[in-house]
N, CA, C, O and CB atoms as a CASP TS submission, in Angstrom:
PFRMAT TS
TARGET T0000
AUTHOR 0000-0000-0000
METHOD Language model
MODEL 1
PARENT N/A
ATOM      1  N   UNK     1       1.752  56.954  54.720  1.00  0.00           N
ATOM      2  CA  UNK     1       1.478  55.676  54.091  1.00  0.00           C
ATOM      3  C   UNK     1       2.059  55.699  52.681  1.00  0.00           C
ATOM      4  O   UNK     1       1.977  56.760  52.061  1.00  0.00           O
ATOM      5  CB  UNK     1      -0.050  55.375  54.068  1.00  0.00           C
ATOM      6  N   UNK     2       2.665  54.591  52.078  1.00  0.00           N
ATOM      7  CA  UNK     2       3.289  54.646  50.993  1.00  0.00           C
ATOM      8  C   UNK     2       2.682  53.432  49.854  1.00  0.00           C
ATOM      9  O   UNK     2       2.338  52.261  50.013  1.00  0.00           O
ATOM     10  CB  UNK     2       4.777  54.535  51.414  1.00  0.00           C
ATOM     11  N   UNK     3       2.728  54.162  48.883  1.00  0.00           N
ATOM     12  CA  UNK     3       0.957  53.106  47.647  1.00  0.00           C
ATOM     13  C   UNK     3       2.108  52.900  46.906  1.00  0.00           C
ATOM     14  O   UNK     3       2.924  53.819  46.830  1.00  0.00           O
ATOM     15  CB  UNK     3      -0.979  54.212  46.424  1.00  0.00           C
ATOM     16  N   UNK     4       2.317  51.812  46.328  1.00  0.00           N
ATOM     17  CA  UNK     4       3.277  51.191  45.529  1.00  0.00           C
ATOM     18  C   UNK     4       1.912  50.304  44.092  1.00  0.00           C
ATOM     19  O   UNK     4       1.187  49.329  44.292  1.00  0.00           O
ATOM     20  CB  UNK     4       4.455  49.879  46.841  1.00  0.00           C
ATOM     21  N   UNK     5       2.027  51.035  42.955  1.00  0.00           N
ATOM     22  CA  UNK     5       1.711  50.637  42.031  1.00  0.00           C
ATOM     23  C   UNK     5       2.116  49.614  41.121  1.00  0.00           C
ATOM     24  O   UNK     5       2.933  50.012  40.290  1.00  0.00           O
ATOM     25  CB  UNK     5       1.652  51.350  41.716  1.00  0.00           C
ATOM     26  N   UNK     6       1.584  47.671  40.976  1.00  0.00           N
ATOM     27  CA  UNK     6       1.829  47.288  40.733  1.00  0.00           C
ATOM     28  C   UNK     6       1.725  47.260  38.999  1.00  0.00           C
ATOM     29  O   UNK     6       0.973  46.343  38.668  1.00  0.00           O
ATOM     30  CB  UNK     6       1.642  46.824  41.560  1.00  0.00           C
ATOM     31  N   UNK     7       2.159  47.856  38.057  1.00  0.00           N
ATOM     32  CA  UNK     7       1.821  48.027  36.692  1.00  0.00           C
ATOM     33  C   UNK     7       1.678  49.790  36.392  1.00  0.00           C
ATOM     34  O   UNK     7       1.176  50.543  37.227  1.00  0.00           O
ATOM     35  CB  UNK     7       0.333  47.117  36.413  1.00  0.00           C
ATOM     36  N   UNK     8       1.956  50.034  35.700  1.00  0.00           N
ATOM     37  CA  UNK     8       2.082  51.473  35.173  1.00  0.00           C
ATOM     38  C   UNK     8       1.763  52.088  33.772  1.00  0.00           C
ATOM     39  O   UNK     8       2.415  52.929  33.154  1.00  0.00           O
ATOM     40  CB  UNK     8       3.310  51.758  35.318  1.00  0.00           C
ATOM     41  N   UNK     9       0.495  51.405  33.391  1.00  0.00           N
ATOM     42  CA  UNK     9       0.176  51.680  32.557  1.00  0.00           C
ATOM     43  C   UNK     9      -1.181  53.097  32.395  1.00  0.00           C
ATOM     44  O   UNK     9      -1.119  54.122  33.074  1.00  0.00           O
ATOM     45  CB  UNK     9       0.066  50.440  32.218  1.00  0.00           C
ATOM     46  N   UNK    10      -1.785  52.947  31.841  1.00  0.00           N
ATOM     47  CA  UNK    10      -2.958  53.811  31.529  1.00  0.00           C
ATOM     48  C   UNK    10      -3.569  54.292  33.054  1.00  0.00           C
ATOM     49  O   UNK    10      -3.734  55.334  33.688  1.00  0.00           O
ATOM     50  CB  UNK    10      -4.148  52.888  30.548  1.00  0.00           C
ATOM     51  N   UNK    11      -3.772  52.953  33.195  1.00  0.00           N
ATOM     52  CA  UNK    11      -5.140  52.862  34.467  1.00  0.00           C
ATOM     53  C   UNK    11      -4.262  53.406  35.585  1.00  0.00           C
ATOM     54  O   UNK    11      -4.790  54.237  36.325  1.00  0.00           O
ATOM     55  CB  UNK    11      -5.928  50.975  34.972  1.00  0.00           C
ATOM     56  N   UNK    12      -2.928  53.039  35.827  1.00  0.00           N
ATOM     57  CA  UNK    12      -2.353  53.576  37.367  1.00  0.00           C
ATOM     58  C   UNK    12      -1.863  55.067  37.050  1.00  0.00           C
ATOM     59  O   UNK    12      -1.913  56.121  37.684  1.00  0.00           O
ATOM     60  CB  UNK    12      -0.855  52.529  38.066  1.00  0.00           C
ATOM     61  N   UNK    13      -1.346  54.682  35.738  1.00  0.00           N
ATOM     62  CA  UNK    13      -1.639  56.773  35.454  1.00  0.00           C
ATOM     63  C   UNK    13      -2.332  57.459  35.778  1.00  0.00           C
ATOM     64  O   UNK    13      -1.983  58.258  36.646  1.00  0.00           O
ATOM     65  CB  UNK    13      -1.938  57.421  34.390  1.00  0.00           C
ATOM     66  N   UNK    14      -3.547  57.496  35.298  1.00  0.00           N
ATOM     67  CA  UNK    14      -4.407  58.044  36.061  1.00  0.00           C
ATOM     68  C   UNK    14      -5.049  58.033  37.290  1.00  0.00           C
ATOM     69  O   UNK    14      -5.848  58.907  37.629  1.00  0.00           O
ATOM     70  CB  UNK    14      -4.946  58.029  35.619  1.00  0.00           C
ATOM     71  N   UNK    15      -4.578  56.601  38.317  1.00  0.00           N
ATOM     72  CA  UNK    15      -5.388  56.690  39.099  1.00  0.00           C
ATOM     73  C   UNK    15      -4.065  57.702  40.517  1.00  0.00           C
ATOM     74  O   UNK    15      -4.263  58.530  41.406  1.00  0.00           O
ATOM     75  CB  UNK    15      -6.176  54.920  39.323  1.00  0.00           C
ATOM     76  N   UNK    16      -3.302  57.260  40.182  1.00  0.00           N
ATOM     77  CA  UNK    16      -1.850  58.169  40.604  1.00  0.00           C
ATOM     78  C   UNK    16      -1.678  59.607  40.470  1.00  0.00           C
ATOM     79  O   UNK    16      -1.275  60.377  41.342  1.00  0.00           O
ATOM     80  CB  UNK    16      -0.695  57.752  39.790  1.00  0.00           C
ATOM     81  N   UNK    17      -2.086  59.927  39.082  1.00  0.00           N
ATOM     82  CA  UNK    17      -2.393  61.729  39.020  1.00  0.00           C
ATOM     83  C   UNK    17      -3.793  62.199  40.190  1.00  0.00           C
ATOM     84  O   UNK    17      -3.905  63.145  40.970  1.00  0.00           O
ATOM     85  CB  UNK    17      -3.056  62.240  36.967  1.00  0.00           C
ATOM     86  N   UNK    18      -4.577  61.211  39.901  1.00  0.00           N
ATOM     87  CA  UNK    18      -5.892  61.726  41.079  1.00  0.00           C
ATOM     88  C   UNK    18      -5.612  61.847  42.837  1.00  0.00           C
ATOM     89  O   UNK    18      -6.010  62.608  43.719  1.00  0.00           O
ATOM     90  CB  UNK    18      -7.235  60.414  40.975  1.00  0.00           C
ATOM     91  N   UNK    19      -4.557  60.457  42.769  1.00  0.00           N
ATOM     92  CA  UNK    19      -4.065  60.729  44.580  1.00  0.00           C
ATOM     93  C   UNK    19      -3.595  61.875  44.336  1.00  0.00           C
ATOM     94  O   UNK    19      -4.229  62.779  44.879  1.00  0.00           O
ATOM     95  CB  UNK    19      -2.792  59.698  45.487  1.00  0.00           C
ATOM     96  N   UNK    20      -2.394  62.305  43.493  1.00  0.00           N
ATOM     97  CA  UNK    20      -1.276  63.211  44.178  1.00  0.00           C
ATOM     98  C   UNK    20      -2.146  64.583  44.086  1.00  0.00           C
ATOM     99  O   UNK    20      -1.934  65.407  44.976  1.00  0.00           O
ATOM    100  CB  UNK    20       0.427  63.271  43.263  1.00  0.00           C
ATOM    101  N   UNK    21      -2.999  64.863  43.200  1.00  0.00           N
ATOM    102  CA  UNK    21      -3.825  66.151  42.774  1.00  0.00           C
ATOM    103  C   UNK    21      -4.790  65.970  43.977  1.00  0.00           C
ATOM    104  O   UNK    21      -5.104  67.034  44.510  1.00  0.00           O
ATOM    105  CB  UNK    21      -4.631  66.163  41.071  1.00  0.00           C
ATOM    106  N   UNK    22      -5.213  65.082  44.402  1.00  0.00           N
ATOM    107  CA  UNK    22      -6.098  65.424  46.009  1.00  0.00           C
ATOM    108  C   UNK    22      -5.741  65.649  46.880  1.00  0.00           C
ATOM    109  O   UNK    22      -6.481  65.889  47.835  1.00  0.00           O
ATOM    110  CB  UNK    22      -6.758  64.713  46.638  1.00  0.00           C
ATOM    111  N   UNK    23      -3.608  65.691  46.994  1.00  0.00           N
ATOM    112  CA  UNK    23      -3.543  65.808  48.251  1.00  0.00           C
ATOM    113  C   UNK    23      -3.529  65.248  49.376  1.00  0.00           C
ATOM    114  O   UNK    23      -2.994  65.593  50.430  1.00  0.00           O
ATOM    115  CB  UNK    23      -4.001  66.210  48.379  1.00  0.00           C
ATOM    116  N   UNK    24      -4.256  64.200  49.064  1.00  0.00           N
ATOM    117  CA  UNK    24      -4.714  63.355  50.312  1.00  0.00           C
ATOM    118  C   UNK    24      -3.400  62.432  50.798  1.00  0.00           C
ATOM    119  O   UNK    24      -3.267  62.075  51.969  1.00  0.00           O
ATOM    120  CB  UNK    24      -6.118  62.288  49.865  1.00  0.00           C
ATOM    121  N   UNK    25      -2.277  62.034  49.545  1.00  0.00           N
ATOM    122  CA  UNK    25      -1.222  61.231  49.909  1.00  0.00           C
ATOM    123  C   UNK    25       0.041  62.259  49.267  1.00  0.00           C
ATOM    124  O   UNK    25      -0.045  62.717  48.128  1.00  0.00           O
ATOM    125  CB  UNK    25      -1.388  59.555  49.239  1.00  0.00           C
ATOM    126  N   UNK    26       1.068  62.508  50.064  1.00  0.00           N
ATOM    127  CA  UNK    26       1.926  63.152  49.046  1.00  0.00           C
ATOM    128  C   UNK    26       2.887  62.188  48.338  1.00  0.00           C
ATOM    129  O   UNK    26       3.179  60.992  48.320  1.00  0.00           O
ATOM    130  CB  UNK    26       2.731  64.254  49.694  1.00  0.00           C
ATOM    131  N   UNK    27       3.230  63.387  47.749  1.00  0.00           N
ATOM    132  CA  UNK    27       3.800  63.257  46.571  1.00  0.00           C
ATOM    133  C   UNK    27       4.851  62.357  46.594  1.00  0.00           C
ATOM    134  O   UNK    27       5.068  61.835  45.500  1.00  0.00           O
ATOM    135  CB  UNK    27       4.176  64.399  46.109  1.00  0.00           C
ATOM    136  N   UNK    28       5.836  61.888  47.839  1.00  0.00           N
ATOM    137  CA  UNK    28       7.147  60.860  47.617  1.00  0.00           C
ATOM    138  C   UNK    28       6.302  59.773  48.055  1.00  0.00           C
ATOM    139  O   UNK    28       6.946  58.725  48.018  1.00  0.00           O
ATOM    140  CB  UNK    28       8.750  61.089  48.591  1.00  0.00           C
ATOM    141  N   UNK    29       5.125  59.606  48.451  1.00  0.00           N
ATOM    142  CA  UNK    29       4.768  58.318  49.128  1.00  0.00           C
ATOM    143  C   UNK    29       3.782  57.500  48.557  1.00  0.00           C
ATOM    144  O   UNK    29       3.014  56.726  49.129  1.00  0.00           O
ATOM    145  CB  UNK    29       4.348  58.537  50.393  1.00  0.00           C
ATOM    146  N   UNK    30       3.943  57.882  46.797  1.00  0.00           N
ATOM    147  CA  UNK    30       3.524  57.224  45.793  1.00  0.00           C
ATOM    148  C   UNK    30       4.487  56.757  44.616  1.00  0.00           C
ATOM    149  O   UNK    30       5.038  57.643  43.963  1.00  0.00           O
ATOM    150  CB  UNK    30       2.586  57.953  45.375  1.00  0.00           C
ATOM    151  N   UNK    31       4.722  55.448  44.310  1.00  0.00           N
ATOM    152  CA  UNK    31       5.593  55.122  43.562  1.00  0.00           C
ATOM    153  C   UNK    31       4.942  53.663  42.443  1.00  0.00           C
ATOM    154  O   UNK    31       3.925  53.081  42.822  1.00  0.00           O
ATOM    155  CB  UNK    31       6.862  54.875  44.606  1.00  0.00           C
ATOM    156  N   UNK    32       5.437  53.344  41.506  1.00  0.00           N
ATOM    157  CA  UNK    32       5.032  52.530  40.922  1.00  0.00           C
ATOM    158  C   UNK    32       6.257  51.777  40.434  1.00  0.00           C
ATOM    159  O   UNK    32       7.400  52.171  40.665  1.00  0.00           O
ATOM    160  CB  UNK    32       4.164  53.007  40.096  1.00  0.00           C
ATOM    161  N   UNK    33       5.890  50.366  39.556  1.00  0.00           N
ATOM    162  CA  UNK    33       7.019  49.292  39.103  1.00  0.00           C
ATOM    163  C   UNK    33       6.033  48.512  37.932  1.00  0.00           C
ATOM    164  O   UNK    33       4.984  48.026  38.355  1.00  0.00           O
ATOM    165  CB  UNK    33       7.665  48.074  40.609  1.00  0.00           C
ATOM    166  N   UNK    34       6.285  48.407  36.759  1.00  0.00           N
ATOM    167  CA  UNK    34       5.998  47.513  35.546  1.00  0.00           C
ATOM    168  C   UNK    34       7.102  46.954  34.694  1.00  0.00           C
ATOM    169  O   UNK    34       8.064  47.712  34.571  1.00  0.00           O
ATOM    170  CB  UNK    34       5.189  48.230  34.650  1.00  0.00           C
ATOM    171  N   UNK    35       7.160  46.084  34.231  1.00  0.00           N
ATOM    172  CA  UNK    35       7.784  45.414  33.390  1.00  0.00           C
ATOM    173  C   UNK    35       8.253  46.113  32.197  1.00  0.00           C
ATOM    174  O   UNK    35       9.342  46.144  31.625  1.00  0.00           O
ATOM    175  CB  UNK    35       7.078  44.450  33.119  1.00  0.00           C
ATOM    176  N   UNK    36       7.602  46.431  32.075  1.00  0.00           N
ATOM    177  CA  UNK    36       7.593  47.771  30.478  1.00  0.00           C
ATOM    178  C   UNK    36       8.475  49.012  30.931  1.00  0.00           C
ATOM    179  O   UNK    36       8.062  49.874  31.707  1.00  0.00           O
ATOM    180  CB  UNK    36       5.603  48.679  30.022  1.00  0.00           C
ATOM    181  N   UNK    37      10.026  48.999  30.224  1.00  0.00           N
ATOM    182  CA  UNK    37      10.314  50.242  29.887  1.00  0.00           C
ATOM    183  C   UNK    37       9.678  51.663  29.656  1.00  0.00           C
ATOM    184  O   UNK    37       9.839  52.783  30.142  1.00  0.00           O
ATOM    185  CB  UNK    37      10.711  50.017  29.121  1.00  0.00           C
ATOM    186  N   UNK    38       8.966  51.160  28.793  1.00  0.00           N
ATOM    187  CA  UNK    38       8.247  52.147  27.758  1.00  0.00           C
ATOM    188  C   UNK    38       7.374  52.878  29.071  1.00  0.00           C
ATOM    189  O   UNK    38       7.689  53.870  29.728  1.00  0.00           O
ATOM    190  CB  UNK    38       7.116  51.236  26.265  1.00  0.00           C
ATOM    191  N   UNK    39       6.004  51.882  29.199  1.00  0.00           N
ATOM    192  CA  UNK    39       5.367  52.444  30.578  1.00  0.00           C
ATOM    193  C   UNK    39       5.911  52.813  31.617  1.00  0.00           C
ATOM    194  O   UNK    39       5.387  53.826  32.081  1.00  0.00           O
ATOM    195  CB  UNK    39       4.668  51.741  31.115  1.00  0.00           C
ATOM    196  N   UNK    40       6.877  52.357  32.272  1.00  0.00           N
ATOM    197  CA  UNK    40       7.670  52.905  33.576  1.00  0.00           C
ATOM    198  C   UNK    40       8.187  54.236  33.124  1.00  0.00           C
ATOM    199  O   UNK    40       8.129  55.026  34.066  1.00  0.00           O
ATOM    200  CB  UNK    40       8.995  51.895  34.112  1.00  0.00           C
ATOM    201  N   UNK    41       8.802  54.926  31.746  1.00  0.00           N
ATOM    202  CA  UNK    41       8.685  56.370  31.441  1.00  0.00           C
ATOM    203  C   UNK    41       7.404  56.955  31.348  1.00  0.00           C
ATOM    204  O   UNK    41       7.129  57.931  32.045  1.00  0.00           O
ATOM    205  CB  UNK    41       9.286  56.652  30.279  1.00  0.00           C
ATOM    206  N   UNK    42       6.587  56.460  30.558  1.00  0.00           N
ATOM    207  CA  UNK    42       5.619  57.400  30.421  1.00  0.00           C
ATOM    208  C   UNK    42       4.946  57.742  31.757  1.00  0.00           C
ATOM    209  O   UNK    42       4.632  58.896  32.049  1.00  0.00           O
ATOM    210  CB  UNK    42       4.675  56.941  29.444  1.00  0.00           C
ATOM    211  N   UNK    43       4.717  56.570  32.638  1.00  0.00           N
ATOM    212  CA  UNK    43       4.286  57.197  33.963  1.00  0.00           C
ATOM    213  C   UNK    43       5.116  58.243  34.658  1.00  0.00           C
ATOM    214  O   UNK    43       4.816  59.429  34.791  1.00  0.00           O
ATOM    215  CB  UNK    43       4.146  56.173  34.905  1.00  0.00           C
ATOM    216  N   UNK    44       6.264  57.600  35.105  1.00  0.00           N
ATOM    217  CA  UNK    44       7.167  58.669  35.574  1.00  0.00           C
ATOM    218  C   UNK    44       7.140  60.445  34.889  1.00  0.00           C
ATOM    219  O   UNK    44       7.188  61.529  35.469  1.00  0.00           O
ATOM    220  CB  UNK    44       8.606  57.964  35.260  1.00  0.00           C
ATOM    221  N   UNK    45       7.033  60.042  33.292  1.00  0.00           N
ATOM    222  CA  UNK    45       6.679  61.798  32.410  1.00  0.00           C
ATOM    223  C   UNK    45       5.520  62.332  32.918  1.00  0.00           C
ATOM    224  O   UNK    45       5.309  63.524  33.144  1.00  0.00           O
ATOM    225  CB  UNK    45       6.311  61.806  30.560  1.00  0.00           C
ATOM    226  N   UNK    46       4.657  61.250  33.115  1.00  0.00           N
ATOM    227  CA  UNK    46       3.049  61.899  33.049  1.00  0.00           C
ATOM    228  C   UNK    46       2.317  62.700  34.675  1.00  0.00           C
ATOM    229  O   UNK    46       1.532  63.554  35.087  1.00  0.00           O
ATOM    230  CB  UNK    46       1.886  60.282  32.606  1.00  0.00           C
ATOM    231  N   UNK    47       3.202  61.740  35.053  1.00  0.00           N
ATOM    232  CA  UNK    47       3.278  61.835  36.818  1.00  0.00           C
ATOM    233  C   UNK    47       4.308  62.601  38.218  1.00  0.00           C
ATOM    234  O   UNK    47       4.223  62.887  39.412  1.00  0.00           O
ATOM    235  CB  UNK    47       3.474  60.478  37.086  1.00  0.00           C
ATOM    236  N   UNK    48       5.132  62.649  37.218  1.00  0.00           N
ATOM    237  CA  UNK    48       6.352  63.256  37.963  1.00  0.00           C
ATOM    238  C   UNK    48       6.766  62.394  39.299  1.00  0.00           C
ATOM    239  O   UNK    48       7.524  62.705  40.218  1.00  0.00           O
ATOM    240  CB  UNK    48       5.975  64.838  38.423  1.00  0.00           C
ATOM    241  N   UNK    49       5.973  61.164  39.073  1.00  0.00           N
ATOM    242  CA  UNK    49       6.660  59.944  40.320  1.00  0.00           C
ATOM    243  C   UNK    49       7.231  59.234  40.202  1.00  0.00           C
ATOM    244  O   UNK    49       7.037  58.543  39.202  1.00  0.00           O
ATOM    245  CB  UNK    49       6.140  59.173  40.971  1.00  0.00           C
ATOM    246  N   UNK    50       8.038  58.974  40.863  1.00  0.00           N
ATOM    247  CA  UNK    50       9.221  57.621  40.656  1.00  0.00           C
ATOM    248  C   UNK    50       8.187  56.058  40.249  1.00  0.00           C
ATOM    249  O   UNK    50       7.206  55.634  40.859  1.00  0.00           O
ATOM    250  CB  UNK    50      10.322  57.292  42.650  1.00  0.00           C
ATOM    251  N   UNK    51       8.987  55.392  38.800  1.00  0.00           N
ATOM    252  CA  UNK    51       8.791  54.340  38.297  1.00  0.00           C
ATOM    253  C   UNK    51       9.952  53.357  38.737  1.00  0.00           C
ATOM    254  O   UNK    51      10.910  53.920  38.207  1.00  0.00           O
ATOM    255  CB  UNK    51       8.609  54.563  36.951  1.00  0.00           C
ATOM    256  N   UNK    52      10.469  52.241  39.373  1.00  0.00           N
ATOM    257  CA  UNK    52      11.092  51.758  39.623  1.00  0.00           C
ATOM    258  C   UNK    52      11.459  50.676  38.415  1.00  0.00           C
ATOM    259  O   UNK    52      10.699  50.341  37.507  1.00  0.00           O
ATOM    260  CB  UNK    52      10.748  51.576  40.708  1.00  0.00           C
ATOM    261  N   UNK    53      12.678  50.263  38.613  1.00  0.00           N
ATOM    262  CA  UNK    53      12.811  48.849  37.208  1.00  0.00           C
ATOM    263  C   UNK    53      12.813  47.713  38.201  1.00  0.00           C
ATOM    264  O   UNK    53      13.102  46.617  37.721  1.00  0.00           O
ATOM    265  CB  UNK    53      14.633  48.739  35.960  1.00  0.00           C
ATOM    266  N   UNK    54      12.532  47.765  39.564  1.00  0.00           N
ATOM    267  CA  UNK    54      12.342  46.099  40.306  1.00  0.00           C
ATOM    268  C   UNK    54      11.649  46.488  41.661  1.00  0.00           C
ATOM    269  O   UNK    54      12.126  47.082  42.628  1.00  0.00           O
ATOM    270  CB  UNK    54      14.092  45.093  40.710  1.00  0.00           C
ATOM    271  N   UNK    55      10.420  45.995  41.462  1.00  0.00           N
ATOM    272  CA  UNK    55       9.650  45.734  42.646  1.00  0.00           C
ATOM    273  C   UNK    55      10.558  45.597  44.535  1.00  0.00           C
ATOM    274  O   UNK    55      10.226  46.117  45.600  1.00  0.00           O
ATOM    275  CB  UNK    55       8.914  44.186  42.097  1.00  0.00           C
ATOM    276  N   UNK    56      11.703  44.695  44.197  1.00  0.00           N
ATOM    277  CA  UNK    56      12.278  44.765  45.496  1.00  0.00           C
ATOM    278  C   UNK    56      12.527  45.985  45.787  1.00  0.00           C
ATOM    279  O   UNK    56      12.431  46.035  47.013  1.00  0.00           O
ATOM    280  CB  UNK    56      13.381  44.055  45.678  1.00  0.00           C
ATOM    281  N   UNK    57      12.854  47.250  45.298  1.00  0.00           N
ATOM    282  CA  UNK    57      13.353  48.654  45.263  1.00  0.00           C
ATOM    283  C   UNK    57      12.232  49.141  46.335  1.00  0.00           C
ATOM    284  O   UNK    57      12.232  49.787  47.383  1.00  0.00           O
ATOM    285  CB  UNK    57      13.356  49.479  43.604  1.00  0.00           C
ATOM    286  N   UNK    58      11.637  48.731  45.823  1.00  0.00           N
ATOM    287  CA  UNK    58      10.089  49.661  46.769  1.00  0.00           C
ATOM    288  C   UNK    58       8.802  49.095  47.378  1.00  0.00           C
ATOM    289  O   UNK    58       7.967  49.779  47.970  1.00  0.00           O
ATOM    290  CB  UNK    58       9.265  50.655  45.770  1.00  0.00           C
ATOM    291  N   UNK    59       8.711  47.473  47.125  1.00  0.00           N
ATOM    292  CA  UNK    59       7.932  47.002  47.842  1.00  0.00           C
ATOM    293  C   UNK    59       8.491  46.550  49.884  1.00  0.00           C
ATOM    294  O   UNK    59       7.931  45.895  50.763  1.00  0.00           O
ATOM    295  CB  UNK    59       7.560  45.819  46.787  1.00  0.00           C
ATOM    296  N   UNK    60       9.252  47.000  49.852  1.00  0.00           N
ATOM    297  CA  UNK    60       9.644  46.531  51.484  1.00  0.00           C
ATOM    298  C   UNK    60       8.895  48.171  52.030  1.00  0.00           C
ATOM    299  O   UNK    60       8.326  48.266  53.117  1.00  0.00           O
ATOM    300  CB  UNK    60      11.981  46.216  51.948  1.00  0.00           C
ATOM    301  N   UNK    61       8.964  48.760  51.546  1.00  0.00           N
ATOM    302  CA  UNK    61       8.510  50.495  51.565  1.00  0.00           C
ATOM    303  C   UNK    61       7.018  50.707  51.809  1.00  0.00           C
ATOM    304  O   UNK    61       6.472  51.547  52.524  1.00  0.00           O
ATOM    305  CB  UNK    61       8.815  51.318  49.993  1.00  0.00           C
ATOM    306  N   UNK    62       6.409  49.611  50.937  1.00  0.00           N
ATOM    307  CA  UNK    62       4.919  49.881  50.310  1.00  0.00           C
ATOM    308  C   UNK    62       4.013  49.495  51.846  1.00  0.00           C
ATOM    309  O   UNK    62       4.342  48.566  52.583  1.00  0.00           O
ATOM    310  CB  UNK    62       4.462  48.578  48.646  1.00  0.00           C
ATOM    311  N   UNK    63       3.214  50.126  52.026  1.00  0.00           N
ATOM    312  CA  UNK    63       2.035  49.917  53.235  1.00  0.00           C
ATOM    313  C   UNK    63       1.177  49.720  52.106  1.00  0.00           C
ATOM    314  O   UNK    63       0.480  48.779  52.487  1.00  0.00           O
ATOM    315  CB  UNK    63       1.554  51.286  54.502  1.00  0.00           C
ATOM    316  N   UNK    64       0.777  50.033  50.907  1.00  0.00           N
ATOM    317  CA  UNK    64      -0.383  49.457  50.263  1.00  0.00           C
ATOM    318  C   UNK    64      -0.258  48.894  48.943  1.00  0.00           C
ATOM    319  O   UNK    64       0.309  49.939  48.620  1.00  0.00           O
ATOM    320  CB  UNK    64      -1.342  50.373  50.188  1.00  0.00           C
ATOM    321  N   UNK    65      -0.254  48.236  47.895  1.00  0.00           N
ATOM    322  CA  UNK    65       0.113  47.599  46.977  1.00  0.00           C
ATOM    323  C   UNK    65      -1.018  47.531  46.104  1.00  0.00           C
ATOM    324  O   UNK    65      -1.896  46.752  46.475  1.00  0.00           O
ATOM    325  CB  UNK    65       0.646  46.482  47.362  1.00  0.00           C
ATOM    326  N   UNK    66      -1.244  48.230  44.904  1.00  0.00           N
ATOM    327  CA  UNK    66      -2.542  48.417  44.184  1.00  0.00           C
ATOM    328  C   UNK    66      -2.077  47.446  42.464  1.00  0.00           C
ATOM    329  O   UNK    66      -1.269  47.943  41.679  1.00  0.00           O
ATOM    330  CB  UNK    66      -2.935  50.544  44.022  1.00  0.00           C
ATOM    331  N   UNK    67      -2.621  46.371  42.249  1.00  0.00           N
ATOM    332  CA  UNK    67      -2.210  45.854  41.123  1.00  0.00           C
ATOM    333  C   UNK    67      -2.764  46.520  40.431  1.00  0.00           C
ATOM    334  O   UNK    67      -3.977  46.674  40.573  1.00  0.00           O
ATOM    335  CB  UNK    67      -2.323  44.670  40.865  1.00  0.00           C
ATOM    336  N   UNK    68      -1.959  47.241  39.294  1.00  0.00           N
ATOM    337  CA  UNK    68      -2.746  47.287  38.327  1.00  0.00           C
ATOM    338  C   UNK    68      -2.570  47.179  36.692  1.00  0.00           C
ATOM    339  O   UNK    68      -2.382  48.005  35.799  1.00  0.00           O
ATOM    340  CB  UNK    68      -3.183  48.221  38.617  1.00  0.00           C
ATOM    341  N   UNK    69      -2.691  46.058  36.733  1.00  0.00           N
ATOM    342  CA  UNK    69      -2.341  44.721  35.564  1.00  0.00           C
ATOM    343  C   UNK    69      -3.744  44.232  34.796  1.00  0.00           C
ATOM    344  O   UNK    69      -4.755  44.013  35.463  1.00  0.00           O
ATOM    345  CB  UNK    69      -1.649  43.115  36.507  1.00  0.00           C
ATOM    346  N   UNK    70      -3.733  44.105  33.604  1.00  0.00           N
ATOM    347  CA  UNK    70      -4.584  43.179  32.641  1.00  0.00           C
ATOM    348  C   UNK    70      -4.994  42.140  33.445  1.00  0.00           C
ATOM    349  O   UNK    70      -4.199  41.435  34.066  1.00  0.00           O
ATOM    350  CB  UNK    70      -3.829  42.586  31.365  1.00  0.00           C
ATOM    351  N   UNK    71      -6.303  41.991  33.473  1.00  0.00           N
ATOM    352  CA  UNK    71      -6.280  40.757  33.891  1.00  0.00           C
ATOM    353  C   UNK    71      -6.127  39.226  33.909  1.00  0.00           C
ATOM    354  O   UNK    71      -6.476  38.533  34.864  1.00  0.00           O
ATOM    355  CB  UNK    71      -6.709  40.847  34.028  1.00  0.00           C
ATOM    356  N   UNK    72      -5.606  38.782  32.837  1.00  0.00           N
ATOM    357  CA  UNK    72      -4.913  37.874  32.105  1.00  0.00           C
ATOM    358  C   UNK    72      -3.503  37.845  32.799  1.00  0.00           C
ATOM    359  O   UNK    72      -3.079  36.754  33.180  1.00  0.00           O
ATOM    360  CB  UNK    72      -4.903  38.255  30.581  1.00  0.00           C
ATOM    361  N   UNK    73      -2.573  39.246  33.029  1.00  0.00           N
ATOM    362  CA  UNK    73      -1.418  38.610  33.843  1.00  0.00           C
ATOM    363  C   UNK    73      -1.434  39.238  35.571  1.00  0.00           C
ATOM    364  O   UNK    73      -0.442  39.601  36.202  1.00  0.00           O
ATOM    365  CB  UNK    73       0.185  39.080  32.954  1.00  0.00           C
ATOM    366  N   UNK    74      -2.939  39.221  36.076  1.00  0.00           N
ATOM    367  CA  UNK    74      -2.492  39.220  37.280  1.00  0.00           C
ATOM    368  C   UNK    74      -1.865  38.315  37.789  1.00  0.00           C
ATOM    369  O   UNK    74      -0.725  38.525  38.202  1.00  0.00           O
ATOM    370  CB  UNK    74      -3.211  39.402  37.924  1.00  0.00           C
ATOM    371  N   UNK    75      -2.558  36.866  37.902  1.00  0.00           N
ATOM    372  CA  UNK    75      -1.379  36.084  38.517  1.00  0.00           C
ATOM    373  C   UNK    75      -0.199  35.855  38.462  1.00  0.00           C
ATOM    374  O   UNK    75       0.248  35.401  39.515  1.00  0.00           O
ATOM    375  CB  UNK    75      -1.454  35.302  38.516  1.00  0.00           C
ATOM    376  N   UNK    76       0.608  35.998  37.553  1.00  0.00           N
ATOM    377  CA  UNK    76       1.966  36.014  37.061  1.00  0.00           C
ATOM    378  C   UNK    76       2.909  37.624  38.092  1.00  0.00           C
ATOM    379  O   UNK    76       3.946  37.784  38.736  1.00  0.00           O
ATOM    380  CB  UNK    76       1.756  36.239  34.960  1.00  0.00           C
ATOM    381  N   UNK    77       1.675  38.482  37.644  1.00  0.00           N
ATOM    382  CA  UNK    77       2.261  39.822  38.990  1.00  0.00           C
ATOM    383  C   UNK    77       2.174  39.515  40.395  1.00  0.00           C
ATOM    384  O   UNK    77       2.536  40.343  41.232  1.00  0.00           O
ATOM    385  CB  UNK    77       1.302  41.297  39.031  1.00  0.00           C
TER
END
């Protein structure tokens, strides 16, 4: 199954280090995509998982899709 992280900030940081450290999902079949430069590195540094720069890249891929956005711009994600 493949978890495609919508936003890559704080919150999918961490919630992304906890899948891959349980094991339970490996390691290529977690990926994320945010708007933010900045965040799409730091996750990728913090995580050692692929950050994408466009959702089409990896949402045809994704079996699960976890927003995780402010809530002010979910709808816009």
């Amino acid at each position: 199954m493949n978890i495609l992280f919508v936003g890559a900030g704080k919150m999918a940081t961490a919630l992304a280090k906890g899948i891959v450290k349980s094991g339970v999902f490996p390691h290529d079949s977690v990926s994320a995509y945010d708007v933010s430069e900045a965040s799409r590195q730091s996750f990728a540094s913090v995580t050692s998982l692929p950050c994408v720069d466009s959702p089409a890249v990896a949402l045809p891929k994704a079996d699960v899709v976890i927003l995780a956005v402010k809530p002010q711009v979910a709808e816009s994600a």
